[in-house]
VEXZAVEX-704106 format. One record per atom (N, C-alpha, C, O, CB): residue in one letter; x, y, z; residue number from 1. Coordinates in steps of 0.1 Angstrom, whole numbers. Glycine has a CB too. Layout:
# residues N
A, X, Y, Z, NUM
...
END
This chain:
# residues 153
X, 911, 273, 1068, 1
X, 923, 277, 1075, 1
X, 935, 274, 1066, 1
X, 938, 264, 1061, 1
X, 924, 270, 1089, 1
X, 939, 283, 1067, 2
X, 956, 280, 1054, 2
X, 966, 283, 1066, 2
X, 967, 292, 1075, 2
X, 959, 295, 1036, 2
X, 974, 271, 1062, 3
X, 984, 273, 1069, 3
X, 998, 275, 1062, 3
X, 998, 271, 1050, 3
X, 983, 263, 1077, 3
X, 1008, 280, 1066, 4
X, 1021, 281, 1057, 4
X, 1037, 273, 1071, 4
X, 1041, 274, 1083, 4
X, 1023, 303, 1051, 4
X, 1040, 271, 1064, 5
X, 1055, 265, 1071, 5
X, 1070, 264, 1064, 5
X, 1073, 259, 1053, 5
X, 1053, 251, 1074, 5
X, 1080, 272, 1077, 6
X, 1091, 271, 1073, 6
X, 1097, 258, 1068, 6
X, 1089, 250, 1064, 6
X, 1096, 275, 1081, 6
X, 1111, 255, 1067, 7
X, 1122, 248, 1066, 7
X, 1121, 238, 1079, 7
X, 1117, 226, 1080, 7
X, 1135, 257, 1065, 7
X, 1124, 246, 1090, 8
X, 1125, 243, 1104, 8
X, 1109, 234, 1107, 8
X, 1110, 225, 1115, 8
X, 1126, 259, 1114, 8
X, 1099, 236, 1102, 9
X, 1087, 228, 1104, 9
X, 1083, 218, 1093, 9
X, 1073, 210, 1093, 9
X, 1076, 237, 1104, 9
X, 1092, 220, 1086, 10
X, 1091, 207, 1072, 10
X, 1098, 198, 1078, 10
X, 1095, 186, 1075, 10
X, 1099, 210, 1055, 10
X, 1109, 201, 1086, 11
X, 1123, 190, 1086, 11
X, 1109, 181, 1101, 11
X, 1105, 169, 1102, 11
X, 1149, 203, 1095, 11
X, 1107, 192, 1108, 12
X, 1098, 180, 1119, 12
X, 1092, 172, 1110, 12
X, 1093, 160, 1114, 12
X, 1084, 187, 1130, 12
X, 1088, 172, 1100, 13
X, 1076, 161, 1092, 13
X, 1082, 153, 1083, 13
X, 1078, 142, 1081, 13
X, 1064, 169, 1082, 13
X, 1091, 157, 1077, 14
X, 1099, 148, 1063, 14
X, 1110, 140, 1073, 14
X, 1115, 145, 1084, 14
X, 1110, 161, 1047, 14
X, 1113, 129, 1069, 15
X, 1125, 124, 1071, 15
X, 1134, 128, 1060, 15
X, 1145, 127, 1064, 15
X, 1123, 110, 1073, 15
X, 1134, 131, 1049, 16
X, 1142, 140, 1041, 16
X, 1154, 149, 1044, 16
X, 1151, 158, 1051, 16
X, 1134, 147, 1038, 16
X, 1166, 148, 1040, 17
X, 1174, 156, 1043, 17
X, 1184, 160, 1034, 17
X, 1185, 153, 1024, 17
X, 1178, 152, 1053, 17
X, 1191, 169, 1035, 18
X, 1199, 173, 1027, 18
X, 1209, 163, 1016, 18
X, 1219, 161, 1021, 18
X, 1205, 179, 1037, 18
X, 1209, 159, 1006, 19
X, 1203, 166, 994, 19
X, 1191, 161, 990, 19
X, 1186, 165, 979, 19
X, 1210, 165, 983, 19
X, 1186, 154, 996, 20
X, 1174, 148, 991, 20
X, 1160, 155, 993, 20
X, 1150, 152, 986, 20
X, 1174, 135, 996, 20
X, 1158, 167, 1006, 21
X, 1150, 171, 1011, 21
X, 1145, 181, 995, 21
X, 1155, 183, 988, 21
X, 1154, 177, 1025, 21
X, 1135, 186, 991, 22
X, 1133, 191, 979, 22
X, 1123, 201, 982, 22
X, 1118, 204, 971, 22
X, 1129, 182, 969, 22
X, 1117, 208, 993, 23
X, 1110, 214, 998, 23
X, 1115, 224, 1005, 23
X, 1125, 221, 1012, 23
X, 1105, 208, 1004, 23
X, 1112, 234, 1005, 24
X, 1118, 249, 1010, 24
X, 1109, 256, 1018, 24
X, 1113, 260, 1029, 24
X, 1121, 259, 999, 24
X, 1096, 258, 1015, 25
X, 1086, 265, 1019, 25
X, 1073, 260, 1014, 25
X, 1072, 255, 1003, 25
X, 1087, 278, 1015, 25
X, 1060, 260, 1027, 26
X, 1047, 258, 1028, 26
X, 1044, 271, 1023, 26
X, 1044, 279, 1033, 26
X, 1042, 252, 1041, 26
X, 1041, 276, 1013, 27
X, 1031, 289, 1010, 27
X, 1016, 293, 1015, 27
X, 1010, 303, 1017, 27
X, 1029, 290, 998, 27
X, 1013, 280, 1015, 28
X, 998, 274, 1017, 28
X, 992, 264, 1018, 28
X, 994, 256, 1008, 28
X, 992, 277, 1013, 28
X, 982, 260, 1029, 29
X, 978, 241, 1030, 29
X, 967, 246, 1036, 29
X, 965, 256, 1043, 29
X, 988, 226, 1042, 29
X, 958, 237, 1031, 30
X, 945, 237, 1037, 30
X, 940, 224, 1043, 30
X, 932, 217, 1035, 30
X, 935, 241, 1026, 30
X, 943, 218, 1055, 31
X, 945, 202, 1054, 31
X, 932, 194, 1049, 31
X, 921, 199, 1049, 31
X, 949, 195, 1068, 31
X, 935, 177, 1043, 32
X, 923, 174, 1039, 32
X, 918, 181, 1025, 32
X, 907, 177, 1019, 32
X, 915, 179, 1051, 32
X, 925, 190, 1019, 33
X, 927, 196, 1004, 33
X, 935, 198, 996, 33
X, 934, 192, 986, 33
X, 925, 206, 1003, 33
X, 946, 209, 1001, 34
X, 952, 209, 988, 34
X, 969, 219, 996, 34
X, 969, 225, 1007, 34
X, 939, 220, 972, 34
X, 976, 218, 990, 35
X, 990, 223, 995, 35
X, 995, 229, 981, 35
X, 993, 224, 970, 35
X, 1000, 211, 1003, 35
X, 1003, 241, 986, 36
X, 1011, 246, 973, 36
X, 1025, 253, 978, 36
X, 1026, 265, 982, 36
X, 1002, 257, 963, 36
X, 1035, 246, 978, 37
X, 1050, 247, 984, 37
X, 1060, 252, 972, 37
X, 1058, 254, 960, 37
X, 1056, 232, 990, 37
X, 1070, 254, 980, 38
X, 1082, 263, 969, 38
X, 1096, 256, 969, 38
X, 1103, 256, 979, 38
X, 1086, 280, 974, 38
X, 1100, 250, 958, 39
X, 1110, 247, 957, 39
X, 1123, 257, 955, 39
X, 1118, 260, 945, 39
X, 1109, 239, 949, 39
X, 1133, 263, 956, 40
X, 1140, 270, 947, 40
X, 1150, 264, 945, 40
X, 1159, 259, 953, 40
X, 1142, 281, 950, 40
X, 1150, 263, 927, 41
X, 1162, 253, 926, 41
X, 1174, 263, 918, 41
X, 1174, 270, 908, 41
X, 1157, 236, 915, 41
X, 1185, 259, 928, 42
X, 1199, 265, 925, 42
X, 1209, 259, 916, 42
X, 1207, 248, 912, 42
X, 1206, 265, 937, 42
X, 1219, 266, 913, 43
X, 1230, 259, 904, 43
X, 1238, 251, 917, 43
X, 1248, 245, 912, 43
X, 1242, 271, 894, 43
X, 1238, 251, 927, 44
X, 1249, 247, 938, 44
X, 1238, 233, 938, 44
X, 1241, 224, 946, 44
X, 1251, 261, 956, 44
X, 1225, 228, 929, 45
X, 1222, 210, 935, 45
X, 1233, 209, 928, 45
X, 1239, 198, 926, 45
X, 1206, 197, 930, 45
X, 1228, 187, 940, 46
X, 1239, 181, 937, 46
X, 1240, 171, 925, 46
X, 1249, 163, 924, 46
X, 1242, 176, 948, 46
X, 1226, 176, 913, 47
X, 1220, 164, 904, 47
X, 1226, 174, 888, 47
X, 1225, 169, 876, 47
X, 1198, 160, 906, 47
X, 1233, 189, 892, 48
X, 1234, 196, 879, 48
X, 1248, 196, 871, 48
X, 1250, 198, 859, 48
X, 1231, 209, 883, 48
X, 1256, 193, 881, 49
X, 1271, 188, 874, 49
X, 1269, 175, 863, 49
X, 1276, 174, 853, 49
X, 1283, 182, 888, 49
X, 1260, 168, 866, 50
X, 1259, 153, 860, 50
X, 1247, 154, 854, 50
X, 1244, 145, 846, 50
X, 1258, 139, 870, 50
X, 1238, 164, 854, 51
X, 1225, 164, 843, 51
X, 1220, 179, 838, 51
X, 1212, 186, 844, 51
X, 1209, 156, 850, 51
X, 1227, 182, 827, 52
X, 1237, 183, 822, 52
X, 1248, 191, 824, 52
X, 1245, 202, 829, 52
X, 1236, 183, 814, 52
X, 1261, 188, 822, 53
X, 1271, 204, 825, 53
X, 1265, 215, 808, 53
X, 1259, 225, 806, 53
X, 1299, 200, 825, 53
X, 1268, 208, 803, 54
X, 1266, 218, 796, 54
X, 1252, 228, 791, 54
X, 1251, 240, 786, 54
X, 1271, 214, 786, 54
X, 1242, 218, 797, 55
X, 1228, 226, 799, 55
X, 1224, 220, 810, 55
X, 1220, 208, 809, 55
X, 1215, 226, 787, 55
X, 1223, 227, 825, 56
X, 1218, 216, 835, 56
X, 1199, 222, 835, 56
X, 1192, 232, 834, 56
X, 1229, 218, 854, 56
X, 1195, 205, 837, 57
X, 1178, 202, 835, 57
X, 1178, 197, 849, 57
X, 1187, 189, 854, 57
X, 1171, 189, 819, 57
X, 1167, 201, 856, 58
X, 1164, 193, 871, 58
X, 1157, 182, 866, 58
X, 1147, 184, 859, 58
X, 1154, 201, 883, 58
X, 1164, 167, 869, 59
X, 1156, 155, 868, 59
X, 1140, 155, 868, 59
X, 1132, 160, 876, 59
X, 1159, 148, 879, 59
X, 1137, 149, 860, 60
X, 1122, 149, 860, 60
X, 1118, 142, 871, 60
X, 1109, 148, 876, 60
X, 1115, 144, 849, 60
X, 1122, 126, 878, 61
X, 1122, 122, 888, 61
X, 1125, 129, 900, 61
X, 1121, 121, 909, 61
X, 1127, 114, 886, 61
X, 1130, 141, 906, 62
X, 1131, 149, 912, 62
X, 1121, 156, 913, 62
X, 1119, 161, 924, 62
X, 1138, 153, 911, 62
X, 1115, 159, 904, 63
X, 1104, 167, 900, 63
X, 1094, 161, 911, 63
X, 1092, 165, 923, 63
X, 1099, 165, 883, 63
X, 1088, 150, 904, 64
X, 1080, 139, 907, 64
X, 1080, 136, 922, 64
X, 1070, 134, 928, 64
X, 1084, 128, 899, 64
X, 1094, 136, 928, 65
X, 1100, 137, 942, 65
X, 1094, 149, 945, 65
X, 1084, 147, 950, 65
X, 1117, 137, 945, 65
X, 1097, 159, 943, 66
X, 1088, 171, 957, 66
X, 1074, 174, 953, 66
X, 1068, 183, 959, 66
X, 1096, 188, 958, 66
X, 1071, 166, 943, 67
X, 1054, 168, 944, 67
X, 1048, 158, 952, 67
X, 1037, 159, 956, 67
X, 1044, 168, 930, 67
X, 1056, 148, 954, 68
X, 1054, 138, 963, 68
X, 1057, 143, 979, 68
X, 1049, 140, 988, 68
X, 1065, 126, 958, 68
X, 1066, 148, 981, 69
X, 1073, 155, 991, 69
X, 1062, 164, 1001, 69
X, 1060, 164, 1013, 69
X, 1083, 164, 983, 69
X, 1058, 171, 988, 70
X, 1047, 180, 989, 70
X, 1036, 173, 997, 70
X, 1033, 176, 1009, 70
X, 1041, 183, 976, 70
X, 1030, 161, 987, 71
X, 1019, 160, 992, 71
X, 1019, 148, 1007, 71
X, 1008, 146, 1012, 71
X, 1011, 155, 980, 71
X, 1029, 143, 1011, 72
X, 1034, 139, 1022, 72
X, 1033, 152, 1037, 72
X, 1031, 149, 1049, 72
X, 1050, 135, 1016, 72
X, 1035, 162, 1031, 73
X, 1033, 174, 1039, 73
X, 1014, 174, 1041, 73
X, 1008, 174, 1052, 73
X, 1040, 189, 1030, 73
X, 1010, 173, 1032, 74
X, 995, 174, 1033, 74
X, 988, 165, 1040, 74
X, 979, 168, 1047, 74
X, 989, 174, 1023, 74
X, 995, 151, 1036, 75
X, 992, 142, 1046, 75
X, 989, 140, 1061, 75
X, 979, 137, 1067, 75
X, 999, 136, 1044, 75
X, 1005, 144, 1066, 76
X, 1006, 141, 1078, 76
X, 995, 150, 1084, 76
X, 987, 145, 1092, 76
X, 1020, 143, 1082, 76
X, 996, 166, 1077, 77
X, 989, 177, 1084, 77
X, 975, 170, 1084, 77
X, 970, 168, 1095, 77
X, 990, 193, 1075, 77
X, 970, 168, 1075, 78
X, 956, 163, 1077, 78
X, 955, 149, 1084, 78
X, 944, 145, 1087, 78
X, 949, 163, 1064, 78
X, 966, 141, 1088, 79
X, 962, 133, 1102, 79
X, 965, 135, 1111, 79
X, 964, 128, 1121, 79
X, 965, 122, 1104, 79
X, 970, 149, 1111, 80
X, 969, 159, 1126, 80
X, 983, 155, 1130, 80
X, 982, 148, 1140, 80
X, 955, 155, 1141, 80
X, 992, 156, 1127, 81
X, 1010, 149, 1129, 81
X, 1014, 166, 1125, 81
X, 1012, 175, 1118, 81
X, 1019, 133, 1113, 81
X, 1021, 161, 1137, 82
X, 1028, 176, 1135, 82
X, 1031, 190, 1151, 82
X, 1029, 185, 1162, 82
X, 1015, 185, 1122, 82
X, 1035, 201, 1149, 83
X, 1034, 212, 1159, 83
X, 1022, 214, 1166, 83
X, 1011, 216, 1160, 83
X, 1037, 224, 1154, 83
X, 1024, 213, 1179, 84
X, 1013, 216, 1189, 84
X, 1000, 203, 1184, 84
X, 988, 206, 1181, 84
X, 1007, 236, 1186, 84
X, 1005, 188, 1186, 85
X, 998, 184, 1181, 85
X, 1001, 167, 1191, 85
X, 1013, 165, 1190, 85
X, 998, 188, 1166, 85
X, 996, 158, 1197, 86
X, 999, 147, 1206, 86
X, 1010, 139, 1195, 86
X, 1021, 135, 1197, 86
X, 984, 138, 1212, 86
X, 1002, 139, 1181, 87
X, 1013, 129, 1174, 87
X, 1024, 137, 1165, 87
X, 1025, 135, 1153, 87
X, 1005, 117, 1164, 87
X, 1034, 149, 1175, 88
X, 1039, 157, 1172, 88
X, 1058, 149, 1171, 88
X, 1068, 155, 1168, 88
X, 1034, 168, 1182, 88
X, 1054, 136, 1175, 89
X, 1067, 126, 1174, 89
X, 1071, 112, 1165, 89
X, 1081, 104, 1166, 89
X, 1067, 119, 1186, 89
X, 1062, 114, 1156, 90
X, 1056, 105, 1148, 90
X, 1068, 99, 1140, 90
X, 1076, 106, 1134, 90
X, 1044, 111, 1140, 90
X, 1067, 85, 1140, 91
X, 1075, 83, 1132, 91
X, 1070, 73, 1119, 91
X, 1069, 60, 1119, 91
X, 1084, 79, 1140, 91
X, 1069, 79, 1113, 92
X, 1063, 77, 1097, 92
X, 1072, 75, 1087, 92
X, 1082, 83, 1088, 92
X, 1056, 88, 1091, 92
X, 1073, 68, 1077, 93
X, 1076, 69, 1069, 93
X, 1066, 69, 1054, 93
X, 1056, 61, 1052, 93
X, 1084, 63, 1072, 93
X, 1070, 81, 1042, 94
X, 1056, 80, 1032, 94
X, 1063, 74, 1017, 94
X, 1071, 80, 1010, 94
X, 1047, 99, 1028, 94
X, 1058, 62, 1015, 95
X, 1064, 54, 1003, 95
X, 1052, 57, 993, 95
X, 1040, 60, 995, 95
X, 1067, 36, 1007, 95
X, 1058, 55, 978, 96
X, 1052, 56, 970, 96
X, 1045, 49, 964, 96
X, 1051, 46, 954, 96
X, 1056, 59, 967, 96
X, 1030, 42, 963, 97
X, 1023, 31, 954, 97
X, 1022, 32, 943, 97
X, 1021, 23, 935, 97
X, 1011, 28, 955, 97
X, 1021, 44, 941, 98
X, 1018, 42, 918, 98
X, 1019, 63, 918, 98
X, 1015, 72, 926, 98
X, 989, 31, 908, 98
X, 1028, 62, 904, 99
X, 1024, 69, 896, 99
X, 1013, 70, 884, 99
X, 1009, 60, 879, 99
X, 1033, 69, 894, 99
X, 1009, 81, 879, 100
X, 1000, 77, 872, 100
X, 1004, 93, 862, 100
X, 1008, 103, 866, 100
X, 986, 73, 881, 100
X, 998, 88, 848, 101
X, 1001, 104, 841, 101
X, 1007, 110, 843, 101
X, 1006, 122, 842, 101
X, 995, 113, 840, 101
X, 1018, 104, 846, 102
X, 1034, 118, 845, 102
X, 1034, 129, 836, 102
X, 1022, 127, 832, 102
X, 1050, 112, 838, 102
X, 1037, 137, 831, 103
X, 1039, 145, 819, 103
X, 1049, 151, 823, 103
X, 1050, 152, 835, 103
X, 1029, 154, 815, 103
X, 1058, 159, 814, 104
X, 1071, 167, 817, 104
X, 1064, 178, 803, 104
X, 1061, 174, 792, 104
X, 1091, 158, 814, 104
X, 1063, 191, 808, 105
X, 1064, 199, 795, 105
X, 1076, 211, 797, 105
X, 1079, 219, 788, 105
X, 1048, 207, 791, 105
X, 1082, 211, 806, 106
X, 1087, 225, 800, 106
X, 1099, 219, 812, 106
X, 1096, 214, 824, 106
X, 1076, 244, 801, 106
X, 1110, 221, 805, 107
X, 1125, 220, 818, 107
X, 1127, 230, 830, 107
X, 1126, 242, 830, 107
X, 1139, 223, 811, 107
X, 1131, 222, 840, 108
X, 1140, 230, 849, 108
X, 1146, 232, 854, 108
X, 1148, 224, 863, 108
X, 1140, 233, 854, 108
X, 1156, 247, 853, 109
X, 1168, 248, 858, 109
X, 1174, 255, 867, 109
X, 1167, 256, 877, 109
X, 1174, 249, 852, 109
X, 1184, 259, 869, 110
X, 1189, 269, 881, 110
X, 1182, 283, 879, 110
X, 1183, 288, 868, 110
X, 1206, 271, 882, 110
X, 1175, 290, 889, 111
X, 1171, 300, 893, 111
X, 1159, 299, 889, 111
X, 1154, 309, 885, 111
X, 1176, 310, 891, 111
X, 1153, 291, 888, 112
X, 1138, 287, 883, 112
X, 1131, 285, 902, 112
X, 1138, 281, 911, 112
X, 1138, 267, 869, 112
X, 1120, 288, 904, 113
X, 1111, 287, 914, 113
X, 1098, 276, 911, 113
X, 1087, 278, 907, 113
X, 1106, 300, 915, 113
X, 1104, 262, 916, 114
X, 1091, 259, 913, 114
X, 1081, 258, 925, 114
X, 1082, 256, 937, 114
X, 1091, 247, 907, 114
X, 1068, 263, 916, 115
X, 1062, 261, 926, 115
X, 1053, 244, 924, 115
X, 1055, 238, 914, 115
X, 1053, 275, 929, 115
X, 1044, 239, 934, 116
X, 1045, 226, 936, 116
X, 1024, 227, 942, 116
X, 1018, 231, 952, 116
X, 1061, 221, 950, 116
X, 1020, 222, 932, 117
X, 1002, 220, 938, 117
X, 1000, 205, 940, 117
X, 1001, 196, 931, 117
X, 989, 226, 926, 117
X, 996, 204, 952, 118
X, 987, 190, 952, 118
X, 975, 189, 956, 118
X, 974, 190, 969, 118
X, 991, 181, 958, 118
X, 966, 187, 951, 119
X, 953, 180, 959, 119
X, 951, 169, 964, 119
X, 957, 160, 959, 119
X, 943, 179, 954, 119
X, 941, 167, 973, 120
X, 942, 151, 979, 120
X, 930, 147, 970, 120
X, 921, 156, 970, 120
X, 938, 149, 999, 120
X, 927, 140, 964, 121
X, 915, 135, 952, 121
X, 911, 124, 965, 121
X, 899, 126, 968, 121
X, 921, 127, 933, 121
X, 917, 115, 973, 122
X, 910, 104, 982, 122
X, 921, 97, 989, 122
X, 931, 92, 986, 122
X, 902, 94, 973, 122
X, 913, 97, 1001, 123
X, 921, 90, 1015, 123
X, 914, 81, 1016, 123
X, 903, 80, 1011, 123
X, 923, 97, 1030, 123
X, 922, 69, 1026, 124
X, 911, 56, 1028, 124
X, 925, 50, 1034, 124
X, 935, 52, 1029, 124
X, 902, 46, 1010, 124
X, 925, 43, 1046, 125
X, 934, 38, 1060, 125
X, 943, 39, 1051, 125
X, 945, 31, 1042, 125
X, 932, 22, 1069, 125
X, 951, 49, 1053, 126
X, 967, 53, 1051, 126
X, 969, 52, 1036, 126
X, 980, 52, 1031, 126
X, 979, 41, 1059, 126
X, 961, 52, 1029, 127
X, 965, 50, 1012, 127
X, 954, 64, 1007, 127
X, 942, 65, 1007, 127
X, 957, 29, 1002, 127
X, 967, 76, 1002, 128
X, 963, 88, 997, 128
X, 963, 87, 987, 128
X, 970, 78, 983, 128
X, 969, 97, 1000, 128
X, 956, 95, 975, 129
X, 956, 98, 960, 129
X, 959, 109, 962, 129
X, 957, 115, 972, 129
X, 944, 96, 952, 129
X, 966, 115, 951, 130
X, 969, 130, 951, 130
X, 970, 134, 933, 130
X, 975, 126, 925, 130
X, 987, 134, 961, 130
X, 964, 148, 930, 131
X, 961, 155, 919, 131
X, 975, 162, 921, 131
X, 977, 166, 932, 131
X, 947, 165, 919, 131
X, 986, 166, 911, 132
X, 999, 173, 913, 132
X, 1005, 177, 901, 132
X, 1007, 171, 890, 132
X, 1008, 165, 920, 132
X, 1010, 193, 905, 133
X, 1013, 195, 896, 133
X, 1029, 205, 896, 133
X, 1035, 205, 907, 133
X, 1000, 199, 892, 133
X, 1035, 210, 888, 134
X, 1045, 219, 893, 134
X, 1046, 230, 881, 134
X, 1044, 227, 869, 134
X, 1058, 210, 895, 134
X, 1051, 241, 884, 135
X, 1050, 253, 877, 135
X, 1057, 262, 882, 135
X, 1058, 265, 894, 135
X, 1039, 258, 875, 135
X, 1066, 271, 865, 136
X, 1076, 275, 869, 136
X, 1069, 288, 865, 136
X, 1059, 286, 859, 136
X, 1089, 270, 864, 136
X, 1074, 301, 867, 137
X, 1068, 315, 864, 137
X, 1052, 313, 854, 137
X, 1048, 318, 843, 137
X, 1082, 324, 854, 137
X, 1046, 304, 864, 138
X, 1029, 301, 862, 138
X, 1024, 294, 849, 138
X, 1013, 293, 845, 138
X, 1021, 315, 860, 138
X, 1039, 286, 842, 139
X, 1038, 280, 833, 139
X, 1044, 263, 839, 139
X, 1054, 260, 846, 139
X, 1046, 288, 821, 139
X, 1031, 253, 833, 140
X, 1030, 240, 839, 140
X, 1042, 233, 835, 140
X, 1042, 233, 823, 140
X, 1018, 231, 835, 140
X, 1053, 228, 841, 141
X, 1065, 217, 839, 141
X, 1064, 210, 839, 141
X, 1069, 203, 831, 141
X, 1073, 215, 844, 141
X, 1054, 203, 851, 142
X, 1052, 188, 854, 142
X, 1039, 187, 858, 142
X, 1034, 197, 864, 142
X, 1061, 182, 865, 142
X, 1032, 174, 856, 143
X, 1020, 168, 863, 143
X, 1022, 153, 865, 143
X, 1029, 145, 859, 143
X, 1007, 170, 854, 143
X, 1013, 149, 877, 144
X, 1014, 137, 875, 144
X, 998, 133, 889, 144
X, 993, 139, 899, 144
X, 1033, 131, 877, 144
X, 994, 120, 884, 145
X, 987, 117, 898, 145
X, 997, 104, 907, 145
X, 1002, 93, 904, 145
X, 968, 111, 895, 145
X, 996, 110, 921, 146
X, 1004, 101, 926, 146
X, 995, 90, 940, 146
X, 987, 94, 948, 146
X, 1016, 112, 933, 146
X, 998, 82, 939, 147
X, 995, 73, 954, 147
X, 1004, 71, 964, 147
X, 1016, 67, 963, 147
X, 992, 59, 951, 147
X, 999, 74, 975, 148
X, 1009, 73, 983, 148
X, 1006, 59, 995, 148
X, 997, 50, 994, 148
X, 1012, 89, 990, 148
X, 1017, 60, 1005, 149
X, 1011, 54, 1017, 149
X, 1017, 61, 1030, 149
X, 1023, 71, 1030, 149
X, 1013, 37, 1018, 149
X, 1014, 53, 1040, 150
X, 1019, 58, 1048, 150
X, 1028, 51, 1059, 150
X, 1025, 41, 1053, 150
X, 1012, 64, 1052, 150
X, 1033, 48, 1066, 151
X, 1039, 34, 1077, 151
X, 1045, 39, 1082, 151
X, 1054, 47, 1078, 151
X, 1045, 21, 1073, 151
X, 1043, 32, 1097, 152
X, 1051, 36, 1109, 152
X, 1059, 27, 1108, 152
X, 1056, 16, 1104, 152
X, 1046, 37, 1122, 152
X, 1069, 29, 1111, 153
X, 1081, 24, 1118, 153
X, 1091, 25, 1128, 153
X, 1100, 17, 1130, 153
X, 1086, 23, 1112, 153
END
């Protein structure tokens, strides 16, 4: 079953918000597998006046942020959090345990689309692994593996 989700169905799941939210569109999730979302990044962020004016580069740590972002989406969906769902009120927050193999190969800037893959490599009580990656017109920008967690509060 693939599922896709707006803005309006991200904002129910992320505590994320404006400027920090980095997610635009669910294209596709398969929960329990793998998610692949769309960033589109504009000249109007608020990280391009200051990195750089004269060539603006989207932070690599931003980067790193919506593949995280991403896979926080995958998460919840696959512990059943979310629309038409009992723990549709949830209050979570998803922190990060480790990075692992970052890579940056190719920059990104205004009017670039990234798009954003993650896989779940392993779950185990609230501590996710995720396979991630990001790509701009089907050429790789970023990878990295990420750990996450999860906690209510």
């Amino acid at each position: 079953m693939s599922i896709q989700m707006d803005i309006n169905e991200i904002i129910e799941l992320l505590p994320h918000r404006y400027p920090f939210l980095l997610i635009d569109r669910v294209l596709s999730m398969e929960p329990d597998k793998s998610i692949v979302a769309l960033k589109n990044v504009t000249i109007n962020e608020p990280f391009f006046p200051g990195h750089y004016p004269h060539h603006p580069v989207m932070p690599g740590v931003l980067i790193i942020e919506a593949m995280a972002q991403a896979s926080a989406l995958l998460s919840f969906k696959s512990m059943g959090v979310g629309k038409s769902s009992e723990k549709s009120d949830h209050k979570s927050v998803y922190y990060f345990a480790g990075i692992d193999g970052a890579r940056f190969r190719k920059p990104v800037g205004p009017g670039d689309q990234l798009i954003i893959k993650s896989t779940l490599v392993r779950s185990m009580r609230g501590l996710f692994k995720f396979s991630a990656t990001a790509e701009v017109d089907g050429q790789l920008a970023a990878e990295a593996e990420l750990m996450c967690t999860v906690k209510a509060v």
